[in-house]
Every structure is written in structure tokens, then in C-alpha cells.
C-alpha positions in Angstrom: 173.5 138.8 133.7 172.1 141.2 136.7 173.7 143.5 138.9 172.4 145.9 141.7 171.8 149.6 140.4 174.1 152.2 140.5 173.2 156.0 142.4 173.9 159.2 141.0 174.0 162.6 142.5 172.0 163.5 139.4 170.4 160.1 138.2 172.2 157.3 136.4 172.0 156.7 132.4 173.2 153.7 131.8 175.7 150.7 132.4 178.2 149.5 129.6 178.9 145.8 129.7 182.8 144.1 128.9 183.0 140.8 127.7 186.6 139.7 128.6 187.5 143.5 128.1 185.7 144.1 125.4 183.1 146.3 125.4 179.8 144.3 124.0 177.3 146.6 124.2 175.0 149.0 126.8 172.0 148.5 129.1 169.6 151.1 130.4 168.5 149.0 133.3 170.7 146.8 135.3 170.3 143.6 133.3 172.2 142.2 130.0 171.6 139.2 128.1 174.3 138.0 125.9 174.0 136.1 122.7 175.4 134.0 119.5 178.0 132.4 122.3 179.5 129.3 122.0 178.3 126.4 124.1 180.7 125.1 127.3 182.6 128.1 126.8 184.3 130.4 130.3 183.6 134.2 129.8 184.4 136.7 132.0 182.1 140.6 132.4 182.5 143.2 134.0 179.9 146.1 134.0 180.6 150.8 134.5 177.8 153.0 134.8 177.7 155.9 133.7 175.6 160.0 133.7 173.9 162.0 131.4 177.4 164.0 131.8 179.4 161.5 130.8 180.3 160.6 134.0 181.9 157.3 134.6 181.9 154.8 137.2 185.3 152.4 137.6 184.6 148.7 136.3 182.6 146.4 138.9 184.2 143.5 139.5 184.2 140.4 137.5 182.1 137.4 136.9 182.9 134.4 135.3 180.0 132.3 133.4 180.4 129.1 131.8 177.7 128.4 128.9 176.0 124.6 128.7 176.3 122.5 126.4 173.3 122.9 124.0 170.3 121.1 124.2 168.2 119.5 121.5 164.0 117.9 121.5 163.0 115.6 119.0 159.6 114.1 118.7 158.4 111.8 116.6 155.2 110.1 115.5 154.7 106.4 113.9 154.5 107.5 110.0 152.9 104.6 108.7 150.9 101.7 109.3 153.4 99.4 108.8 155.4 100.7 111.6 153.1 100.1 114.4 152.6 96.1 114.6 150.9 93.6 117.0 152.6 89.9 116.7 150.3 87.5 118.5 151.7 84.9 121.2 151.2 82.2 117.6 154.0 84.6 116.2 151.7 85.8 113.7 152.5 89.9 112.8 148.9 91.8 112.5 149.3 95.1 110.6 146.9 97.8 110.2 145.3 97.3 113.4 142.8 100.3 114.4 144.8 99.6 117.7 147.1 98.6 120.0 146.4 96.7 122.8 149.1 96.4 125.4 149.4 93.6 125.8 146.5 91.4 126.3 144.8 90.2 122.9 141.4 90.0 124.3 140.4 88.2 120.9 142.2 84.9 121.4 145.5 86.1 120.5 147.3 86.0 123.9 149.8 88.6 125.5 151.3 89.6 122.0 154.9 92.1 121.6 153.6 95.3 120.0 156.6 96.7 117.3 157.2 100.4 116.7 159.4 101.5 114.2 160.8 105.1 114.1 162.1 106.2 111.1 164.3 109.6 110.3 165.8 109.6 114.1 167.6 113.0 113.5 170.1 112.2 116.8 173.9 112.4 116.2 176.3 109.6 116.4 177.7 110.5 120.3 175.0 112.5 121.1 174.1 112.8 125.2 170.6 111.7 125.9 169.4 113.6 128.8 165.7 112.2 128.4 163.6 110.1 126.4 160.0 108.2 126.7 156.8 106.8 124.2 153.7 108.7 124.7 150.5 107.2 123.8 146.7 108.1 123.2 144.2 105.8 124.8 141.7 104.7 122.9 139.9 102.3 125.1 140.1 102.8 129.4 141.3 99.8 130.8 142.3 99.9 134.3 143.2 96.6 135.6 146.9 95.4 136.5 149.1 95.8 133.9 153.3 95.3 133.9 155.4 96.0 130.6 158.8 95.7 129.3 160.2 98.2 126.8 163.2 96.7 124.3 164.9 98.6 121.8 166.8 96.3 118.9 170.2 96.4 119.0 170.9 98.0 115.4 172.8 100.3 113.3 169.3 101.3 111.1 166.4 99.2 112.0 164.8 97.1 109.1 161.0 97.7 108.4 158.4 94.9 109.8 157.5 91.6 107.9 155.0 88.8 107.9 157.5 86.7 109.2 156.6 84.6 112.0 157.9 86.1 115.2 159.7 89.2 113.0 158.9 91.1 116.5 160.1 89.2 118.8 162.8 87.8 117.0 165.1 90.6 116.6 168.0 91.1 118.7 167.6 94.0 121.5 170.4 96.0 123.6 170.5 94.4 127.3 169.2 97.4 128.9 165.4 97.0 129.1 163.0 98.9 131.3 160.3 97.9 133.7 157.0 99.6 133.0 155.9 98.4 136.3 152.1 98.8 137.5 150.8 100.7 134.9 148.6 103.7 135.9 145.3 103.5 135.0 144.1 104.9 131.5 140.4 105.9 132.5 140.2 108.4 130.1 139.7 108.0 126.5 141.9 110.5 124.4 144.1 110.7 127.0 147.6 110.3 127.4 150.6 108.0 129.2 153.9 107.9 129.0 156.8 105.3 129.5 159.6 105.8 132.2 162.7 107.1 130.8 164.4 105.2 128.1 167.4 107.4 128.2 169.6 104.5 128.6 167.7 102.7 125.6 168.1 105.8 123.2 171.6 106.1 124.3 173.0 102.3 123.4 171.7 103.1 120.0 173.0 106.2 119.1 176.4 104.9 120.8 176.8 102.2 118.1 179.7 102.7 116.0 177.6 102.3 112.8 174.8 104.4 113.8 173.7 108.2 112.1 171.5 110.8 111.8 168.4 109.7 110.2 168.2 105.9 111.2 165.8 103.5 111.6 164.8 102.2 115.4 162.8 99.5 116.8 160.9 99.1 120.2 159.3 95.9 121.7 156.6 96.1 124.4 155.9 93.0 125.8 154.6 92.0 129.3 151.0 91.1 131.1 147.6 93.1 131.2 145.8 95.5 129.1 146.3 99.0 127.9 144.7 100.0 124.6 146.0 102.5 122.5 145.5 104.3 119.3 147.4 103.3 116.4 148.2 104.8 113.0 145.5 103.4 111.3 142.8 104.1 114.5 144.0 107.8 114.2 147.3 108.6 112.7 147.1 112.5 114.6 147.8 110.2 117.8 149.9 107.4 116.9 152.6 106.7 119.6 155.2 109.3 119.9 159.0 109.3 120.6 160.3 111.9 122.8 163.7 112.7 123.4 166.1 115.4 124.6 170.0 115.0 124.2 172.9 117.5 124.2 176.0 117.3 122.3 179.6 117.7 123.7 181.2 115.9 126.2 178.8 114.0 128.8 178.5 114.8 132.5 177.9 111.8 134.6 174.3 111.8 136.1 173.8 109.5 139.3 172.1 106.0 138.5 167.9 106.0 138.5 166.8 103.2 140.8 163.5 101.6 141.3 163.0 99.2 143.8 159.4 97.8 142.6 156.1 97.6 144.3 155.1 96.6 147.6 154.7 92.9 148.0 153.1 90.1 150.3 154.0 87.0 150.6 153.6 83.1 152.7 156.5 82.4 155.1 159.3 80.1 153.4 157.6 81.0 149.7 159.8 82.9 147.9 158.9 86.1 145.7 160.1 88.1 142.9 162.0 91.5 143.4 161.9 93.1 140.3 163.8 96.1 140.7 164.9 98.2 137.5 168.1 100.1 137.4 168.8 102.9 134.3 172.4 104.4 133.9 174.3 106.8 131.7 177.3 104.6 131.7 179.3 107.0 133.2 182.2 107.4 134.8 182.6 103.6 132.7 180.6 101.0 131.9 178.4 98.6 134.6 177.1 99.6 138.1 177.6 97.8 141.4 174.5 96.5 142.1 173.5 95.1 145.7 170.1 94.3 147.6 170.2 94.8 151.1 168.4 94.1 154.3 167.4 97.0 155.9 165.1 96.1 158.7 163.0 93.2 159.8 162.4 90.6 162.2 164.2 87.8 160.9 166.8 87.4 157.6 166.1 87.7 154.1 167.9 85.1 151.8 168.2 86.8 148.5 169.1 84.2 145.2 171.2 86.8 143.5 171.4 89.9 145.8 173.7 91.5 142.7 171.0 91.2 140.1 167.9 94.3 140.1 165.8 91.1 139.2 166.0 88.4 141.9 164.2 86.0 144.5 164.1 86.2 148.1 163.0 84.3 151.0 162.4 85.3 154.8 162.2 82.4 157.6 160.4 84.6 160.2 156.5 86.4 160.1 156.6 89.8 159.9 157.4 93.0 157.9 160.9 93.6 155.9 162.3 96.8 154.3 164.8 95.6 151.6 167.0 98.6 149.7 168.4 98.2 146.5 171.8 99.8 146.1 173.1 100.9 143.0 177.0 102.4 142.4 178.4 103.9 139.0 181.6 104.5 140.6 180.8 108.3 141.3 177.2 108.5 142.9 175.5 105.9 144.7 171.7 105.5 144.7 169.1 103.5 146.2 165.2 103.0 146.5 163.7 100.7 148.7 160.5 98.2 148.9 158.7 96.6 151.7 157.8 92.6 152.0 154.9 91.7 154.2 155.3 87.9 155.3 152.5 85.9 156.4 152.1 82.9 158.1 151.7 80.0 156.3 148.0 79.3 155.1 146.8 76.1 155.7 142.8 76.8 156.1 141.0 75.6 152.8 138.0 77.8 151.1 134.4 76.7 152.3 132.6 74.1 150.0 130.8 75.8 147.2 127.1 75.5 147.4 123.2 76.3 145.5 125.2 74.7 142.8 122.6 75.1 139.6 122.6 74.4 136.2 120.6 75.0 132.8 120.6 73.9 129.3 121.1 76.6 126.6 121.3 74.7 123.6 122.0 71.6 122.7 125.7 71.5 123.4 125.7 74.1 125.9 124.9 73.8 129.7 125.6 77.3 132.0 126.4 76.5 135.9 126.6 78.9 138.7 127.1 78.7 142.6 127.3 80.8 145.5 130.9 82.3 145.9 133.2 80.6 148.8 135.3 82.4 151.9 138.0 81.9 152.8 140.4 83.4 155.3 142.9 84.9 152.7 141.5 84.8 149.5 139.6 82.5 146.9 141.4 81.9 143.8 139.3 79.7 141.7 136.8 77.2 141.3 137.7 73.7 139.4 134.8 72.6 137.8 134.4 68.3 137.0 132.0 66.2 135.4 130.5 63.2 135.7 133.7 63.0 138.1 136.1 64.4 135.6 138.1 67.4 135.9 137.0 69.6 132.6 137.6 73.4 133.3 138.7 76.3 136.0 136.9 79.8 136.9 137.9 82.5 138.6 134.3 83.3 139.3 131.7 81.5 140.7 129.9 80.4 137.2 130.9 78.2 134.4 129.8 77.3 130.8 130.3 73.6 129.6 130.4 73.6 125.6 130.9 71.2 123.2 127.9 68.8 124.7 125.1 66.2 123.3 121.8 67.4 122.6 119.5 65.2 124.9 122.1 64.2 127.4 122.0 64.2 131.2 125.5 65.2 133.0 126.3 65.1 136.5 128.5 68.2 138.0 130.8 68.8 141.3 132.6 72.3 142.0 136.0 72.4 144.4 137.3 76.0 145.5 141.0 76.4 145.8 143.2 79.4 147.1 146.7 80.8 146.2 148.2 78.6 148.9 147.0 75.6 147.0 144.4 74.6 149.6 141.5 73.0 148.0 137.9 72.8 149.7 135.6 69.5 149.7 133.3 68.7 146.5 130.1 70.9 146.4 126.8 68.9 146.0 126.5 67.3 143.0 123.6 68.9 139.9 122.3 66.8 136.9 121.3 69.1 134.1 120.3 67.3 131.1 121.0 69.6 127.4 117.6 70.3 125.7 117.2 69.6 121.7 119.5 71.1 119.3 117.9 74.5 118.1 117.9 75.6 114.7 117.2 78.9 113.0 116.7 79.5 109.5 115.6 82.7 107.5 114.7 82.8 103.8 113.6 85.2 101.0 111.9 85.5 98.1 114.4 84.8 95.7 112.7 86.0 92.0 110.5 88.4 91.0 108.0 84.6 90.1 107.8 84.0 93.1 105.7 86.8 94.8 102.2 87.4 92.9 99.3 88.5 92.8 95.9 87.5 91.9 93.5 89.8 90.9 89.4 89.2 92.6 89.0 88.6 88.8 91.6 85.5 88.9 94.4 87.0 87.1 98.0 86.8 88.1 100.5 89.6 88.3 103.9 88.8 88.1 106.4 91.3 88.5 104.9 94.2 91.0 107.1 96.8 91.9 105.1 96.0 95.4 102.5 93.6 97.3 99.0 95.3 98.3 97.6 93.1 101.4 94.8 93.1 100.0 92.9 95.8 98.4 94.5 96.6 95.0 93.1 100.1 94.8 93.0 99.8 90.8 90.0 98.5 90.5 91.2 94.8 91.4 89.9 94.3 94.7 90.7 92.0 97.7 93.3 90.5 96.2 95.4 87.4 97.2 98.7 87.4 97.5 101.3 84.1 96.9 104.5 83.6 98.5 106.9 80.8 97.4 110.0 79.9 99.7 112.0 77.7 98.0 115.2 75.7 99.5 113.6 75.6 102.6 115.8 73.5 104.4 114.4 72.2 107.5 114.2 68.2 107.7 111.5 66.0 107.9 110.3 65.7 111.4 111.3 69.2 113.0 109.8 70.5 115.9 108.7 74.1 114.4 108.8 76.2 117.8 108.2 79.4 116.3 107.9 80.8 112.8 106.5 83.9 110.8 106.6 86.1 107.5 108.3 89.7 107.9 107.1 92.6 105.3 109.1 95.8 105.1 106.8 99.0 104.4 106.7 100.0 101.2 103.8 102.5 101.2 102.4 104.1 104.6 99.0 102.8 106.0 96.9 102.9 109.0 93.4 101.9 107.9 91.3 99.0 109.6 92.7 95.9 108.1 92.6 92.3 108.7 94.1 89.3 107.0 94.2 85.2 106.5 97.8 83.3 106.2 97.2 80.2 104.8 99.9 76.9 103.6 99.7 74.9 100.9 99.3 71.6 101.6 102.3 70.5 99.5 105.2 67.9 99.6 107.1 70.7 97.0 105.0 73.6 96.0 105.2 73.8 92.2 105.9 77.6 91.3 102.9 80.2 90.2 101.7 80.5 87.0 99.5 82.5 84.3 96.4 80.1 84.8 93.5 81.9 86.2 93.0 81.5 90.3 96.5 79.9 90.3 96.9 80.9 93.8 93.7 80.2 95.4 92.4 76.9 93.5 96.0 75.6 95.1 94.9 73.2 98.0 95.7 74.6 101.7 96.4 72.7 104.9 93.4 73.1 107.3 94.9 75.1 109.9 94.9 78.9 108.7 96.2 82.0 111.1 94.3 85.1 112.0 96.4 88.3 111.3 93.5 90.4 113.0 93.7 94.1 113.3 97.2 94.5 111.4 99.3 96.8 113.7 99.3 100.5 111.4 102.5 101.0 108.9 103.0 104.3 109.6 107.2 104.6 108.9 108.4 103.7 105.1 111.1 100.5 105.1 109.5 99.9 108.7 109.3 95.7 109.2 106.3 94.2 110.3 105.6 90.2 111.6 102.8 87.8 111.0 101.5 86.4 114.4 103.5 83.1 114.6 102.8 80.4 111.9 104.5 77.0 113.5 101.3 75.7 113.3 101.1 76.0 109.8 104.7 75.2 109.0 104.3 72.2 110.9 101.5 70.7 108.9 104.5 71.0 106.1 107.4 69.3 107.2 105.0 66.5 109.3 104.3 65.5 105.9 105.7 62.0 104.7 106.7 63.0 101.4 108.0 66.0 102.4 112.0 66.4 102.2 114.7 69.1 103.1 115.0 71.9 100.3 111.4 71.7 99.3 109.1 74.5 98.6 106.3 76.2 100.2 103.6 78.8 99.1 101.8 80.8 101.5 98.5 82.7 100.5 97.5 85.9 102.4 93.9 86.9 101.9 91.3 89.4 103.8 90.2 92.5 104.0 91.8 96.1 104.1 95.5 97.3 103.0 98.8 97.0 103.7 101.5 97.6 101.1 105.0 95.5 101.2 107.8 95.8 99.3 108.1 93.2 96.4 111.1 91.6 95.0 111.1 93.3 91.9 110.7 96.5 94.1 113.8 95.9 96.1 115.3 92.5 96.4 117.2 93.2 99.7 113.9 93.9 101.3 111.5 91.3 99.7 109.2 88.9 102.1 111.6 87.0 104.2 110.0 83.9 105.9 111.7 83.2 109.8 111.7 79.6 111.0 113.0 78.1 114.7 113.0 74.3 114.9 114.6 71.7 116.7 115.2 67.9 116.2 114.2 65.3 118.4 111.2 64.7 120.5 108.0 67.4 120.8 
């Protein structure tokens, strides 16, 4: 409490304060705060002053203050990660996800309902809720449209999350829901967003007859477009939160909290969605008069159910409307209000899509693209056909056709269509015809026999702990070096396009060095053994590659490429005896050194042989 200060011929002491006649203590200054009351309780003060004499002043006249009920915060974080939960538009229910996206899958899994369970609610049965929302932590900035519903489940102590198809979604929730309408953006990661007030969520909970301290509830967000959050397993420091402030004693009726939507457009004689949201305390009693009105505009709006916040209208006349939505608890009345542009009806259709062009990527896979179309509204997709039949939609001008024949020619027309339903003439038609079917395959030396080397002197090491291309530094000279490949599984009559052998560095080296890849002119290479010149007496297809002026292996575990061997793979499987999972043996020869890493050296980095091929013609 405050007062104005008192004079003194001399100069004032002090100021003794009465709490309903009793005196409750003294104040230098004129100011008092009182304390340890009890909450919506009337107390009446009055204040003296007095001198340094002992002078004193008559009693000022009294005040009367009422305390307020007392007011509580809670928050609360997700505590596990089984209380977080994605269930997919399937019904499947995804736990320990790194996080949540709201509500747009992205991966194939639809719009999905995101569940959050908050356990230990420390809120009294009849407590006031005054204020309540979810606060999240984005993880990933998204800021396209996005709309949401927020649920809570209409329960005593809500029961933990299951694998049960649908256990989200199939739960039963409290009628009041509230609109999470046009999301704002979430540009920045590590930010955060909260919901509107659920209030009116928190409060049908703790209303339940069966309901106390310490129970278990359950929020549903479900809806359209894409927020992403961070979940208890992404970061468990900022898993969504519950808010809430609530008061305890008896309840003072607070006026309803409308919202009347967004702004929205729409054709003349189309109707569109109002989707107002209204949240009340449920005071003086139960239910609100709720009403959507006409406020201005050049002609009438027909509303389906002007009593429901959620409801269609219609307008017969072009032009711009203000409609209010009305909302009554009996005590206050309150209202928002939204406006409805309404266009003429569009009859024009988009222009004819043109430079329609197409290419083969694989096989089974053509890619189209065409020059966008206008139109005098908008363009709202492309249908794509072929060979005359309807296979696909885009929203933008480009399409991929999957799921093809290798070798196949297919003709292709584009229409553009707008939101009025208007659709344009076919474009020009495109053949594309899908190339061969490509194939990839990469091997590696699978045992420690299988990577050799022979001595000038015609011995063969098994078992190096590396590969020195060529000069063996020991006193065995340019050596040559075997590689087997076996398994390789490319058919008879591939079309090799490219192909070559990748080293990792073992030792670092920069000198001069050049070298000689040759094949062995095999149906199935046999595998390398102790006899003298084993790898060199073997006989070797004619072609041979040049691996001139080897690049310098300068970085340890570095990788390093042949120049390409088709050529030489080729000669291989163009053989008639030759058949898929054979083996082949390469032979490196030359001059100068580079050093590999060997099987027995490290078996994840051993020579790896790279093959591309396709079937068909050449």
C-alpha cells in the first residue's frame, strides 16, 4: 500500500500501519507491503504518522483491499521417448523419432497425428486455468502453409502410447479442439513456437470428476503442411513443453476468445469454408450463443449453419464481404471478424503448354519438361498422358515417367488446368524412346590368394601386407602384380561402357612411374598358384591399357583409378564360353612405384574392380 507523506514542523519519523485496527507494523517511508495473507480475502488499513517526539497524527482514513486468488505455473517437458509419437496416415505409430514433423511425412508417410503424453500434471481437481499452450523447438525451418488442430483425450489419467494401429488417433478427445490456423513461419532453427491457448483444453480435463493431481494427458496434432520439431530423442533439453497457469478458488467468468479465420477469396456461387474457432471458460454455464453475421457487402451471404464457428457460405453478387462472428456466454459478448473477396466466375482456360521435351535416364525412366502456362487467375497443374493415356499430374511444369521398358519409344501430350476446373488444349506431342537398361557393379578382392605377387625372379607372394606397383624395393624388382575378381556377375553379351581398378594408398609416393593393365584371356580364370611365372606365363587378351605417368600418392588411404578398362573387360564377357559369376585376373606390370593396400593389409580397403554395362544393342 502507498500514501502521500506526512509534514512536520520538525520532520516526520515514521507512519504506523492498522490492519483492521490492529496495528501490523511501521514504515519509515510512505509505503507498506503486507504479507502471509490469505487469498480473496477484504482487509481494511489505515495508516498515523508520527515525530521523533512522539508526536502523533490522528488515523488517515481507510482503505479496503481484496487479495486474488492465488496463482500457480506449471511447465512440463515430454520425459521420454515413448511419449512423443508420430502415427502415419497407414496408422502405423513411429517411436523414437529424432523428430516431429507437423504434419506432413515428407517420407511417404502422409499427414500423420503426432501424440504427446504428459505425465505428473501437478493441476488440482477444480483448478481455474487462466492460460495454457505447447511450446516447441524447431529443428528444421519450414515455412510454407501450414493449418493444425490440437485435441486433448477425454480421460481421467491418460494411458501410455502403443504399437497399436491407429492408438493416436483412436482415442476419444473432449469436443473442444483448437484451430492452429496459418502457422507462422519457423525460419529459424532452434527457435521457438507456441500453440494458441488451450485453456479450454486443460480445463475439460482437470474438470472430470475422476481426475487428480499427478495424471496422465494426451494431445493429438493433426492437420495439413509442415512444421518440424525437435523431439525427445532429437534433443530431449527441447522436447515440446506444456505451459500452464491456473488459480484455485472460485472462477471469475472471462469473456469468450473468438477468432474469425483468415482472409479468403473465392468464385461467385462457389461456396467456401469459414473456419472460425471459438475458446470459452464455460462460465456463467455451459455453451455459447454462437452466430455469423453479415456485416457489409454488396449482395447477401447464405451461410449453411450460421450457428456453427465452422461453416460454409455462399454470396450471389461480385464484390467484397465483411462477415462477423458473434459469440455470447451469457455475460460478455465477443466477436472477430473476416473479409470474403468474390470474384467473377472464371471461365478463361490456361494457354497450351509448349517446348514440350523429353529424355531417357535409364531404362525405365524418361524425364519431361515444358514451358510453364498463363493464365488469367492462376495455373494449377499440368495432367500429363501417354501414348493418349492419362498417367500422372504436376504442379510444376516437369514430370518423371517411371516404371518403363528399356528400348521403348512413347509418345507424350501435356493439358494445363486451373482451380476453376478450366482445362487448356493438348500441347504438341514428344516421342522419347528409353535407352538400355544400365547396370553397375563393384567387386573386391575377396582373399588374401587372390592378390599376388611375382617376384622378376618368378616367384609368387601370397599374403602381402601390401601391393608395390612395381618396384619391390627388396631386391625383387619390377614386379607383377595379379588380381583375381571372382563372382563377377555381368552376363554374356554386356555392353561394358565404362570400367576400372581403384587402389587405396597404402604408402606415400610421387616418383616417375608408369604401368601396363593387362586381362587374361579366360572363360573363368583359375586362381594363382606357387608355380614359378604363374602370373605372367597366363595368356592375356591383346588389347592392354596404358596407365602412363601415374598421378602422385601423396595422402595415405587416398584412392586412386586406372584410366578406363571397358576395352579390356569387353574382350571377357564377348567371349562364347564365358558365363555370369566367372572369374577374371588382371596383371599390372611397368616401371616405377606405387604402393596399394592388400587384402591381407586391410580387407575393407583391398583392390575393388568398378564395372558399368548395359544390355542390349552397342
Amino acid at each position: 500500500m502507498t500514501w502521500s507523506p506526512s509534514s512536520d514542523n520538525v520532520g516526520v519519523s515514521g507512519y504506523t500501519i492498522y490492519r483492521d485496527g490492529i496495528e501490523i507494523g511501521s514504515s519509515a517511508t510512505p509505503s507498506y507491503n503486507d504479507t502471509n495473507l490469505a487469498a480473496q480475502t477484504l482487509y481494511s488499513y489505515t495508516v498515523v504518522s508520527y515525530d521523533s517526539a512522539g508526536n502523533v497524527s490522528a488515523e488517515s482514513s481507510a482503505v479496503e483491499v481484496t487479495t486474488p486468488e492465488e496463482s500457480f505455473q506449471l511447465d512440463l517437458r515430454i520425459s521420454n521417448g515413448s511419449n512423443d509419437v508420430e502415427q502415419l496416415e497407414s496408422g502405423e505409430i513411429l517411436f523414437n523419432s529424432s523428430d516431429l514433423e507437423l504434419v506432413d511425412d515428407l517420407t511417404g508417410g502422409g499427414n500423420q497425428t503426432v501424440g504427446l503424453r504428459f505425465t505428473g500434471v501437478d493441476i488440482p481437481y477444480g483448478a481455474y486455468i487462466t492460460n495454457a499452450y505447447l511450446e516447441f523447438e524447431t529443428d528444421e525451418a519450414y515455412s510454407g502453409a501450414t493449418s493444425l488442430v490440437v485435441r486433448v483425450e477425454d480421460s481421467d489419467d491418460a494411458i501410455a502410447f502403443s504399437q497399436t494401429v491407429n492408438n493416436v488417433s483412436s482415442r476419444l478427445y473432449a469436443v473442444p479442439e483448437v484451430l492452429w490456423d496459418n502457422v507462422e513461419a519457423w525460419s529459424a532453427v532452434n527457435g521457438h513456437h507456441q500453440t494458441p491457448d488451450l485453456s479450454s483444453l486443460l480445463q475439460s480435463v482437470v474438470d472430470r470428476a475422476g481426475w487428480d493431481v499427478g495424471g496422465a494427458i494426451v494431445f493429438a496434432i493433426s492437420g495439413e503442411g509442415l512444421r518440424t520439431a525437435e523431439s525427445y530423442e532429437g534433443e530431449s533439453a527441447a522436447a515440446p513443453l506444456l505451459h500452464v497457469e491456473y488459480r484455485m478458488g472460485e472462477r471469475v467468468n472471462q469473456a469468450p476468445v473468438v477468432n474469425a479465420g483468415s482472409d479468403l477469396a473465392v468464385g461467385l456461387f462457389s461456396s467456401v469454408t469459414l473456419s472460425g474457432s471459438v475458446t470459452d471458460d464455460g462460465l456463467p454455464s455451459a455453451g455459447v450463443q454462437i452466430d455469423w453475421q453479415q456485416l457489409s457487402g454488396p449482395g447477401s451471404a447464405l451461410f449453411t449453419d450460421p450457428n456453427s464457428a465452422i461453416t460454409d457460405v455462399t454470396f450471389d453478387t461480385v464484390g467484397t464481404y465483411e462477415l462477423e462472428l458473434v459469440v455470447d456466454d451469457g455475460e460478455y459478448l465477443s466477436s472477430d471478424s473476416v473479409t470474403v473477396t468474390v470474384t467473377a466466375p472464371d471461365t478463361e482456360a490456361p494457354s497450351i503448354p509448349q517446348n514440350l521435351s523429353g529424355i531417357g535416364l535409364s531404362g525405365t525412366e524418361i524425364s519431361l519438361t515444358w514451358s510453364p502456362s498463363s493464365d488469367n487467375v492462376g495455373v494449377s497443374g499440368y495432367t500429363i498422358y501417354r501414348d493418349g493415356i492419362e498417367i500422372g499430374s504436376s504442379a510444376t511444369p516437369s514430370y518423371n515417367d517411371t516404371n518403363l521398358a528399356a528400348q521403348t519409344l512413347y509418345s507424350y501430350t501435356v493439358v494445363s488446368y486451373d482451380s476453376a476446373g478450366n482445362v487448356s488444349a493438348e500441347s504438341s506431342a514428344v516421342e522419347v524412346t528409353t535407352p538400355e537398361e544400365s547396370f553397375q557393379l563393384d567387386l573386391r578382392i575377396s582373399n588374401g590368394s587372390n592378390d599376388v605377387e611375382q617376384l622378376e625372379s618368378g616367384e609368387i607372394l601370397f599374403n602381402s601386407s601390401d601391393l608395390e606397383l612395381v618396384d619391390d624395393l627388396t631386391g625383387g624388382g619390377n614386379q607383377t602384380v595379379g588380381l583375381r575378381f571372382t563372382g563377377v556377375d555381368i552376363p554374356y553379351g554386356a555392353y561394358i561402357t565404362n570400367a576400372y581398378l581403384e587402389f587405396e594408398t597404402d604408402e606415400a609416393y610421387s616418383g616417375a612411374t608408369s604401368l601396363v593393365v593387362r586381362v587374361e584371356d579366360s572363360d573363368d580364370a583359375i586362381a594363382f598358384s606357387q608355380t614359378v611365372n604363374n602370373v605372367s606365363s597366363r595368356l592375356y587378351a591383346v588389347p592392354e591399357v596404358l596407365w602412363d605417368n601415374v598421378e602422385a600418392w601423396s595422402a595415405v588411404n587416398g584412392h586412386h583409378q586406372t584410366p578406363d578398362l571397358s576395352s579390356l573387360l569387353q574382350s571377357v564377357v564377348d567371349r562364347a564360353g564365358w558365363d555370369v559369376g566367372g572369374a577374371i585376373v588382371f596383371a599390372i606390370s611397368g616401371e616405377g612405384l606405387r604402393t596399394a593396400e592388400s587384402y591381407e593389409g586391410e580387407s575393407a580397403a583391398a583392390p575393388l574392380l568398378h564395372v558399368e554395362y548395359r544390355m542390349g544393342v552397342n
